[in-house]
N, CA, C and O atoms as CSV, one atom per row, in Angstrom:
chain,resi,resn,atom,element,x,y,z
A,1,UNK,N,N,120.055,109.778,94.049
A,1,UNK,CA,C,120.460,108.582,93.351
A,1,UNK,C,C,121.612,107.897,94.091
A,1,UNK,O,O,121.559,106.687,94.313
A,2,UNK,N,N,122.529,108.555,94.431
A,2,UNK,CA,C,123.614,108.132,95.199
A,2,UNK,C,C,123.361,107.381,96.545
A,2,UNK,O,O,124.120,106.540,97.026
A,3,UNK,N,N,122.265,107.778,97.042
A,3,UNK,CA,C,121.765,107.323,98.534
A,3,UNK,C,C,121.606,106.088,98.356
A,3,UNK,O,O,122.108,105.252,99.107
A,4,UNK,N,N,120.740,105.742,97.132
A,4,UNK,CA,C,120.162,104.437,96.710
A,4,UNK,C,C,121.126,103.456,96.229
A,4,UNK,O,O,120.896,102.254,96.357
A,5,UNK,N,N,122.178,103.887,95.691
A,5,UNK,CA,C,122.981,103.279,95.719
A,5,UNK,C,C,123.724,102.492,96.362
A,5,UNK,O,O,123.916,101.285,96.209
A,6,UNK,N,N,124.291,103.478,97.354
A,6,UNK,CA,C,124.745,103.115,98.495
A,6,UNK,C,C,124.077,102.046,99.887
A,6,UNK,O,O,124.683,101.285,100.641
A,7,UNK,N,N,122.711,102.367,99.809
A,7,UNK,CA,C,121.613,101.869,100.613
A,7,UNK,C,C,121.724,100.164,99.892
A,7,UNK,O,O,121.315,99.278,100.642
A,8,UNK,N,N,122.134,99.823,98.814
A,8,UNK,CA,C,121.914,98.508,97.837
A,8,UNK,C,C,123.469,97.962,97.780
A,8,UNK,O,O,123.668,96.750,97.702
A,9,UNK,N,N,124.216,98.602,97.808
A,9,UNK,CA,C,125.344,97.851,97.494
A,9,UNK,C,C,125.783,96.723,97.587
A,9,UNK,O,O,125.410,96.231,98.652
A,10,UNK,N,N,126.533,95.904,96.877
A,10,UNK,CA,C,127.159,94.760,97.617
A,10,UNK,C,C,128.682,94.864,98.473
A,10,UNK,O,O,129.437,95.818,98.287
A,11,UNK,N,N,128.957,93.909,99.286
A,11,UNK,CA,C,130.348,93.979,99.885
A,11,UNK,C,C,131.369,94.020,98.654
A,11,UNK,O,O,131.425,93.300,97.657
A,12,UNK,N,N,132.067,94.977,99.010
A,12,UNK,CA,C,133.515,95.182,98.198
A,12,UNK,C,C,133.106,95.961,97.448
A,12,UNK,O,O,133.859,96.008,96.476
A,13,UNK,N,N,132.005,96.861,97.332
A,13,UNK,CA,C,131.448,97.484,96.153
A,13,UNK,C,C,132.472,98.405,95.599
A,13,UNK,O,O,133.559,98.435,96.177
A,14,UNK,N,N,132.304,99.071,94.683
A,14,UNK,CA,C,133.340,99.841,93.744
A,14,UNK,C,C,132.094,101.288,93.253
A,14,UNK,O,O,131.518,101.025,92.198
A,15,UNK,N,N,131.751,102.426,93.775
A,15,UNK,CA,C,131.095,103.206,93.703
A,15,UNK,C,C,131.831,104.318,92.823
A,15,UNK,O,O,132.440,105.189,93.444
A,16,UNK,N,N,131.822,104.369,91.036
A,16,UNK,CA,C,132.232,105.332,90.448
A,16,UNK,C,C,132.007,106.926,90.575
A,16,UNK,O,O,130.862,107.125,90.979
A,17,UNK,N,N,132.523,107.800,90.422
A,17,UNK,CA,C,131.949,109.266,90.466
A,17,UNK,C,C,132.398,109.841,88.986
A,17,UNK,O,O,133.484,109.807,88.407
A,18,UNK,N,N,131.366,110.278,88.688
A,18,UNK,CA,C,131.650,111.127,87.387
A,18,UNK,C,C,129.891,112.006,87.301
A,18,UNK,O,O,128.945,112.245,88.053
A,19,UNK,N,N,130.382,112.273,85.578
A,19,UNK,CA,C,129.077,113.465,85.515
A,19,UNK,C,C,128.320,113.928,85.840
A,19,UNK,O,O,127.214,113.834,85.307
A,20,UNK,N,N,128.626,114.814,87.113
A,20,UNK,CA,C,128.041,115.778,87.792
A,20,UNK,C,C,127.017,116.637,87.173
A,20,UNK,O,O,126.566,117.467,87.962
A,21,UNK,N,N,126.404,116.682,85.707
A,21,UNK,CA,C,126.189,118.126,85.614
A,21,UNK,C,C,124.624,118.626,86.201
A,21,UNK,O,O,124.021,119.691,86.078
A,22,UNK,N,N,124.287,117.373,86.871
A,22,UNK,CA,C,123.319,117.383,87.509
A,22,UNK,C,C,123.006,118.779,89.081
A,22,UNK,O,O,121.984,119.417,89.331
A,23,UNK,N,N,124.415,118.779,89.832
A,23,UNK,CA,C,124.928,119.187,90.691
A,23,UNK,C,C,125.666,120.596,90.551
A,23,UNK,O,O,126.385,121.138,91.390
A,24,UNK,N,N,125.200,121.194,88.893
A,24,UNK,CA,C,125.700,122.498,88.573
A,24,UNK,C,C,124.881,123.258,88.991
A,24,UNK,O,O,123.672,123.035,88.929
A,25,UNK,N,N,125.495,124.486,89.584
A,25,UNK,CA,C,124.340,125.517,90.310
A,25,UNK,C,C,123.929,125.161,91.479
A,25,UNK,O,O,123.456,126.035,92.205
A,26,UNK,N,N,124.012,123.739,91.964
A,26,UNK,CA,C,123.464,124.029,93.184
A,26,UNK,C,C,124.179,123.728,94.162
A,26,UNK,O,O,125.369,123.433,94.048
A,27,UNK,N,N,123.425,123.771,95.467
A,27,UNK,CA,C,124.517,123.846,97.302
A,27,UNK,C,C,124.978,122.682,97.075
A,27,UNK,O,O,124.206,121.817,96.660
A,28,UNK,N,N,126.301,122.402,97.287
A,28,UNK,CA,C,126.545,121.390,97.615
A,28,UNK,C,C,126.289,120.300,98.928
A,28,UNK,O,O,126.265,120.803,100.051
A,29,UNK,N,N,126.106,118.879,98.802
A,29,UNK,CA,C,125.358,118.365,99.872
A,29,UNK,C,C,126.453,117.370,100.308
A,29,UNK,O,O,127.274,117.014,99.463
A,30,UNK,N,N,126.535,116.818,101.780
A,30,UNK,CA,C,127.545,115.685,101.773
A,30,UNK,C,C,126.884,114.319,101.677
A,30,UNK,O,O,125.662,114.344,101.829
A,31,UNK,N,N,127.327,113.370,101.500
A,31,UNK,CA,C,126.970,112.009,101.968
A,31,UNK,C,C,126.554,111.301,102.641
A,31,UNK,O,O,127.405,110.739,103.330
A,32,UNK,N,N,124.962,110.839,102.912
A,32,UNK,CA,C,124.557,110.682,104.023
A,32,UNK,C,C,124.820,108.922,104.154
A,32,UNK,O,O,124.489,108.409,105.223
A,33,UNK,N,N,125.217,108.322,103.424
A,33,UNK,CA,C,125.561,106.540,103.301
A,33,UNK,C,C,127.074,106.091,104.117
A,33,UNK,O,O,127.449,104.919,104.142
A,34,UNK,N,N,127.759,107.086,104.685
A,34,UNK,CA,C,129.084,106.220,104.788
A,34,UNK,C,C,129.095,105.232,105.493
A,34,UNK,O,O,129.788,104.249,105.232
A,35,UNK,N,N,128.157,105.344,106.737
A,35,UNK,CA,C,128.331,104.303,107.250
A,35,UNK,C,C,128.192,102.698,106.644
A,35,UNK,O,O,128.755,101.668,107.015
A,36,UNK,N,N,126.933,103.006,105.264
A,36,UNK,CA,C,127.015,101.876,104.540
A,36,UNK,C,C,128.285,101.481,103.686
A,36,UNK,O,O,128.380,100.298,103.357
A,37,UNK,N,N,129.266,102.369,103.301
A,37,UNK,CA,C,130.411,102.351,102.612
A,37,UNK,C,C,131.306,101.446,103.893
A,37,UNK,O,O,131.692,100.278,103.858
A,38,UNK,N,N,131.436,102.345,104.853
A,38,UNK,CA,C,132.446,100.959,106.000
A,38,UNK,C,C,131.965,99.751,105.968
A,38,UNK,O,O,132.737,98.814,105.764
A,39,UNK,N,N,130.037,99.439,106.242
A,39,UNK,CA,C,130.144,98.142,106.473
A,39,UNK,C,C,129.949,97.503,105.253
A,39,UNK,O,O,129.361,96.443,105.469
A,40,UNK,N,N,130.170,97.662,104.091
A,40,UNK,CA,C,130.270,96.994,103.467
A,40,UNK,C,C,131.727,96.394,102.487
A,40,UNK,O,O,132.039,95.568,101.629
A,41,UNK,N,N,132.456,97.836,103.614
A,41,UNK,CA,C,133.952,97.348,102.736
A,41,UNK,C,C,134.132,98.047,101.160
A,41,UNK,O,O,134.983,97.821,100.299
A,42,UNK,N,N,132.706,99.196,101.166
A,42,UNK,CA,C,133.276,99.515,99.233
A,42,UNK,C,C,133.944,100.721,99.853
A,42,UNK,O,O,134.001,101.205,100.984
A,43,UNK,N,N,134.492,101.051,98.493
A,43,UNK,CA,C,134.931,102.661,98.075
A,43,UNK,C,C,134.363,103.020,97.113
A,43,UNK,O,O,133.711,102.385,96.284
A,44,UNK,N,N,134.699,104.508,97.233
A,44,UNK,CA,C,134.517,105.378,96.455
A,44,UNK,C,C,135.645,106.000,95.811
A,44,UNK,O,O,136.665,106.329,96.417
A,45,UNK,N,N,135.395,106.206,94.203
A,45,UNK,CA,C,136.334,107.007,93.127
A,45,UNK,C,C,135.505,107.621,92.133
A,45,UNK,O,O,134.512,107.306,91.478
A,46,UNK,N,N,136.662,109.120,92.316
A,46,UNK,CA,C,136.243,109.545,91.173
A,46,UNK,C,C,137.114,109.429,89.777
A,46,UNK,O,O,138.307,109.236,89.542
A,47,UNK,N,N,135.882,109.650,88.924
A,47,UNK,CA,C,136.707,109.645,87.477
A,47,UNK,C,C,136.765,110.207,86.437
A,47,UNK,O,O,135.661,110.344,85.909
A,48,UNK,N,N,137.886,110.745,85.705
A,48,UNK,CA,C,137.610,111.762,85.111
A,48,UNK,C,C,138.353,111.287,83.525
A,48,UNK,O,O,139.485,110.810,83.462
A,49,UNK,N,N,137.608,111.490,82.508
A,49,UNK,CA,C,137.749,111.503,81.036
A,49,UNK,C,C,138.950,111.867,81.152
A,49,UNK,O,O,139.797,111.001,80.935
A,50,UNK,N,N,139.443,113.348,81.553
A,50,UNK,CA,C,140.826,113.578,81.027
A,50,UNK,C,C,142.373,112.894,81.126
A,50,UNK,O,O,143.385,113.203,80.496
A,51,UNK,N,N,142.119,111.547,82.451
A,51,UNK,CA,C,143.073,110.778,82.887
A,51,UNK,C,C,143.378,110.089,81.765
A,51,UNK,O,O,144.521,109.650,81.631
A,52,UNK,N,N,142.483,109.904,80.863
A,52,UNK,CA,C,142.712,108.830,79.596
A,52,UNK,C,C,142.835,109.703,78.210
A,52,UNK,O,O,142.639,109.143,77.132
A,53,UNK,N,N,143.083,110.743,78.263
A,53,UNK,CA,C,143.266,111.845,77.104
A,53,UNK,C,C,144.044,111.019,75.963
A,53,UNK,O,O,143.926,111.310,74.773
A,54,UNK,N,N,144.794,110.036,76.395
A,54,UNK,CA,C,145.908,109.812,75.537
A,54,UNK,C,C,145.388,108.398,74.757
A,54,UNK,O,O,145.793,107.914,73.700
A,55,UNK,N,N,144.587,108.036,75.464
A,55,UNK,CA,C,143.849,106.956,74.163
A,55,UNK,C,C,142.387,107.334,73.749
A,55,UNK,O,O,141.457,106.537,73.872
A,56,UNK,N,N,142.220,108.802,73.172
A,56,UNK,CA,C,141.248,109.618,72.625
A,56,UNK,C,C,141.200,109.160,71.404
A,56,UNK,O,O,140.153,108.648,71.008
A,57,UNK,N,N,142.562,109.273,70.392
A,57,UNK,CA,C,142.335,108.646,68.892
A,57,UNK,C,C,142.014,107.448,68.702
A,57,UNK,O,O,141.389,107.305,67.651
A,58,UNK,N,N,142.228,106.238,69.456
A,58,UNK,CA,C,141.994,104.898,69.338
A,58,UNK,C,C,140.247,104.422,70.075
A,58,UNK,O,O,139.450,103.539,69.759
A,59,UNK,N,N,140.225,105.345,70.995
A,59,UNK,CA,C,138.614,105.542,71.296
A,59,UNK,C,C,137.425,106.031,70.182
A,59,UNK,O,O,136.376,105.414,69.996
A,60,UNK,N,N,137.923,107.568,69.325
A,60,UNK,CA,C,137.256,107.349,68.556
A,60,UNK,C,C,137.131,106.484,67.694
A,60,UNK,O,O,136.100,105.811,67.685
A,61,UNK,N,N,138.135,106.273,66.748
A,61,UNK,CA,C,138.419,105.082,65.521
A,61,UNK,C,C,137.464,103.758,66.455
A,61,UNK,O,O,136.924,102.920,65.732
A,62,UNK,N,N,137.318,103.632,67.657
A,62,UNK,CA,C,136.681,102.216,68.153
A,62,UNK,C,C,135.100,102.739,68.148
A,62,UNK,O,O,134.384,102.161,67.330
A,63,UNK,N,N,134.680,103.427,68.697
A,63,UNK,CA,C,133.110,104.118,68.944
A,63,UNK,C,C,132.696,104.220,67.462
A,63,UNK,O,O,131.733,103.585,67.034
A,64,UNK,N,N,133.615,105.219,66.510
A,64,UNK,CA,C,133.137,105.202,65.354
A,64,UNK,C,C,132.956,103.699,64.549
A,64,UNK,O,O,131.939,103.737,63.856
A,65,UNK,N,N,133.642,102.439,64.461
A,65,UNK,CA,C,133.097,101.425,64.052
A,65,UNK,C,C,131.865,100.989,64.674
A,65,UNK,O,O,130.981,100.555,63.936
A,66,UNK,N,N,131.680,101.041,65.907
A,66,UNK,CA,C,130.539,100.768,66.989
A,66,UNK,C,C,129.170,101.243,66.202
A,66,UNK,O,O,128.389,100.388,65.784
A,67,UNK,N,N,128.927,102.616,66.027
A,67,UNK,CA,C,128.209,103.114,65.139
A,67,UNK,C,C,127.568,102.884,64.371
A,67,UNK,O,O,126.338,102.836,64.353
A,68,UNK,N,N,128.926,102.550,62.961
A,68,UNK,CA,C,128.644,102.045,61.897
A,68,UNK,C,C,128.250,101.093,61.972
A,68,UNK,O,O,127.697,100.737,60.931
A,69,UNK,N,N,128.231,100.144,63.028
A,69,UNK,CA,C,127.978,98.615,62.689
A,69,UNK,C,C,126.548,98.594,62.932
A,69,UNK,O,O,125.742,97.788,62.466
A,70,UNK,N,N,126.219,99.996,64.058
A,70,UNK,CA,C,124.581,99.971,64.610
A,70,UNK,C,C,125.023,99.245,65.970
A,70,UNK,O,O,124.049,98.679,66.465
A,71,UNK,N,N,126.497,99.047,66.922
A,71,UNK,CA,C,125.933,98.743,68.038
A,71,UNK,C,C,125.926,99.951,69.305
A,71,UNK,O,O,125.909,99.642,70.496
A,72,UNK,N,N,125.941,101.273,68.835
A,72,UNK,CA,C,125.607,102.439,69.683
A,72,UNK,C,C,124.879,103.167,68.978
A,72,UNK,O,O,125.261,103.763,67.971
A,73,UNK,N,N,123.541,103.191,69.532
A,73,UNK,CA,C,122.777,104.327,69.186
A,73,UNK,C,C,122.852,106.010,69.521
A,73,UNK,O,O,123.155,106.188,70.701
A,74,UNK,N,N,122.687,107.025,68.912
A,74,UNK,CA,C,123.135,107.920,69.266
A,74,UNK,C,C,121.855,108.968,69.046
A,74,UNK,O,O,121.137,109.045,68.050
A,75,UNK,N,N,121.777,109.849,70.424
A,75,UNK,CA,C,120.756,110.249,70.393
A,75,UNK,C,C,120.660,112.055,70.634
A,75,UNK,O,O,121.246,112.543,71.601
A,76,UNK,N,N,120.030,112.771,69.857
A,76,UNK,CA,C,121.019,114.455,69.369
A,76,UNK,C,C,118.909,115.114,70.329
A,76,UNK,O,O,117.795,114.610,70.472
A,77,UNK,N,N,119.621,116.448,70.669
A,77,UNK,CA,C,118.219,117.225,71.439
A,77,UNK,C,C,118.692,118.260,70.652
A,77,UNK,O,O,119.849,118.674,70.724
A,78,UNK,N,N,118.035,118.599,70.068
A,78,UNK,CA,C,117.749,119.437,69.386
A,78,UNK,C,C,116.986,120.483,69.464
A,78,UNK,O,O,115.832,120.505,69.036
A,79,UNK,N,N,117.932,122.048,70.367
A,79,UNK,CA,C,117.131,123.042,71.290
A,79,UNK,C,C,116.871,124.144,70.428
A,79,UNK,O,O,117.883,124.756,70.086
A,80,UNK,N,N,115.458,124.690,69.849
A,80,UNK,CA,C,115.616,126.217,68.840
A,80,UNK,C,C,114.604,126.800,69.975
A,80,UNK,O,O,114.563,126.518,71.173
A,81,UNK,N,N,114.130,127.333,69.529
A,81,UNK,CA,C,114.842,128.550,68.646
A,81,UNK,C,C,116.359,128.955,69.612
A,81,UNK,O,O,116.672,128.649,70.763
A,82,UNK,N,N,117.086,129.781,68.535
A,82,UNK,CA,C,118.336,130.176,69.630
A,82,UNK,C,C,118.187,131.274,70.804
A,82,UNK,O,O,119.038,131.367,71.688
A,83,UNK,N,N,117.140,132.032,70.753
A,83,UNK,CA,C,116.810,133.000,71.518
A,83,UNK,C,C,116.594,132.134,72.458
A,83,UNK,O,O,116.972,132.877,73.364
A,84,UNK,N,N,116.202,130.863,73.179
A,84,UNK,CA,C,116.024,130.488,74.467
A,84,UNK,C,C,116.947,129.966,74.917
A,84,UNK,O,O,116.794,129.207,75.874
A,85,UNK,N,N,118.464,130.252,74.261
A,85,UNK,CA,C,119.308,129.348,74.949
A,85,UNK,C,C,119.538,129.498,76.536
A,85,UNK,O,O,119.978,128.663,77.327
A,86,UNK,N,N,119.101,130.828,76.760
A,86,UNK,CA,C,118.841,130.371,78.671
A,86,UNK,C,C,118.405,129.433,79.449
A,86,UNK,O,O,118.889,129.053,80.515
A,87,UNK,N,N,116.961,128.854,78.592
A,87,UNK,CA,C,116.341,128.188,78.674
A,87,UNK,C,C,116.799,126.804,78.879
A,87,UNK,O,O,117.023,126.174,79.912
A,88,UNK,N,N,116.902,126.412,77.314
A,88,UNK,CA,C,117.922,125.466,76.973
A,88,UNK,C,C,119.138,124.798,78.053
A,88,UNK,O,O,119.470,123.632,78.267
A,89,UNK,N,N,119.632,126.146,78.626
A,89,UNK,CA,C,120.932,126.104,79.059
A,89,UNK,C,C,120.592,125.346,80.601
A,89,UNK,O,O,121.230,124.492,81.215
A,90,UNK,N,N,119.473,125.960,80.886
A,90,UNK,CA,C,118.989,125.690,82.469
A,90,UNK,C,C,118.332,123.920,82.580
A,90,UNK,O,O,118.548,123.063,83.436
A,91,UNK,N,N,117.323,123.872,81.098
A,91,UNK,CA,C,116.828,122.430,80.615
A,91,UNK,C,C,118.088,121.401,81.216
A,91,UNK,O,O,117.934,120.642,82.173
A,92,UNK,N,N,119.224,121.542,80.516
A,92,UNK,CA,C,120.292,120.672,80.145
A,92,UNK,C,C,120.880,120.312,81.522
A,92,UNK,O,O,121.291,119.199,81.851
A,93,UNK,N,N,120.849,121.690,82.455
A,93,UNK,CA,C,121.479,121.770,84.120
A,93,UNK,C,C,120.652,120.343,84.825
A,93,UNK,O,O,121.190,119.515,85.560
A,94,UNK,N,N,118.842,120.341,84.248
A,94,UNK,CA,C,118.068,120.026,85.357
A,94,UNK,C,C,117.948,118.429,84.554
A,94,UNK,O,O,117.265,117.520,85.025
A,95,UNK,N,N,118.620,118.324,83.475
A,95,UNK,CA,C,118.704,116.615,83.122
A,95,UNK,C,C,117.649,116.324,82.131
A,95,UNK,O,O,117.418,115.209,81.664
A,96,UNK,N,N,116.845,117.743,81.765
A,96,UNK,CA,C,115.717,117.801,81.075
A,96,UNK,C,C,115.940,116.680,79.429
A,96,UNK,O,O,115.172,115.787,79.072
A,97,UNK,N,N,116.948,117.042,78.867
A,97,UNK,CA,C,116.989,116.578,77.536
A,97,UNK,C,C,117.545,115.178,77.655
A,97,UNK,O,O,117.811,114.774,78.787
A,98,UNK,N,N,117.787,114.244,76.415
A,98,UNK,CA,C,118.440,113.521,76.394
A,98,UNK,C,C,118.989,113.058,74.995
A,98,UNK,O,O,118.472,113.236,73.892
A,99,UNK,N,N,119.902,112.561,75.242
A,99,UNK,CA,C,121.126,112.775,74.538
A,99,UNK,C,C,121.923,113.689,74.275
A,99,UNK,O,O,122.034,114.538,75.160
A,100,UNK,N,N,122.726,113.868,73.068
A,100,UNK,CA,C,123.771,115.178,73.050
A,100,UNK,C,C,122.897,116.401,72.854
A,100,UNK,O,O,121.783,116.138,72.401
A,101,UNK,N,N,123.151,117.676,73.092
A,101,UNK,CA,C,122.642,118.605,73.091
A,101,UNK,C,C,123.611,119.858,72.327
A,101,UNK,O,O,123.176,121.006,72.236
């Protein structure tokens, strides 16, 4: 996904990094686009939820009206029996489900 990204970009691009959990368990790989990152002048950042820990209460109180109003849908996977949570556990690694789990 990242390749494609990079392969499309526009100049000055701004390339976020976050939720990896795609990339759990396995080899890690490097970047085969930089050269598209120089000529196009973007960067790359990563980003992480916990930098913003401190506007957590005012995030929920905002998401939770969002909700209520119906403008975020929210979508639950729902894994049984509990005996496969290996299963489950490996599903969730490979991007299998969607939504919260």
């Amino acid at each position: 996904m990242l390749d494609l990204a990079l392969d499309s970009m526009n100049k000055h691009a701004r390339i976020v990094i976050c939720g990896a959990v795609s990339q759990y368990g396995k080899k890690p790989t490097g970047i085969t686009g930089t050269l598209n990152l120089m000529s196009q002048a973007a960067r790359m950042e990563g980003f992480s939820v916990w930098d913003y820990r401190n506007q957590y209460p005012e995030a929920v109180r905002t998401i939770s009206r969002w909700i209520e109003a119906g403008k975020v849908k929210r979508k639950f996977y729902i894994a049984e029996p509990f005996e496969r949570c290996p299963e489950h556990l490996a599903n969730l690694l490979k991007g299998i489900n969607v939504g919260k789990m």
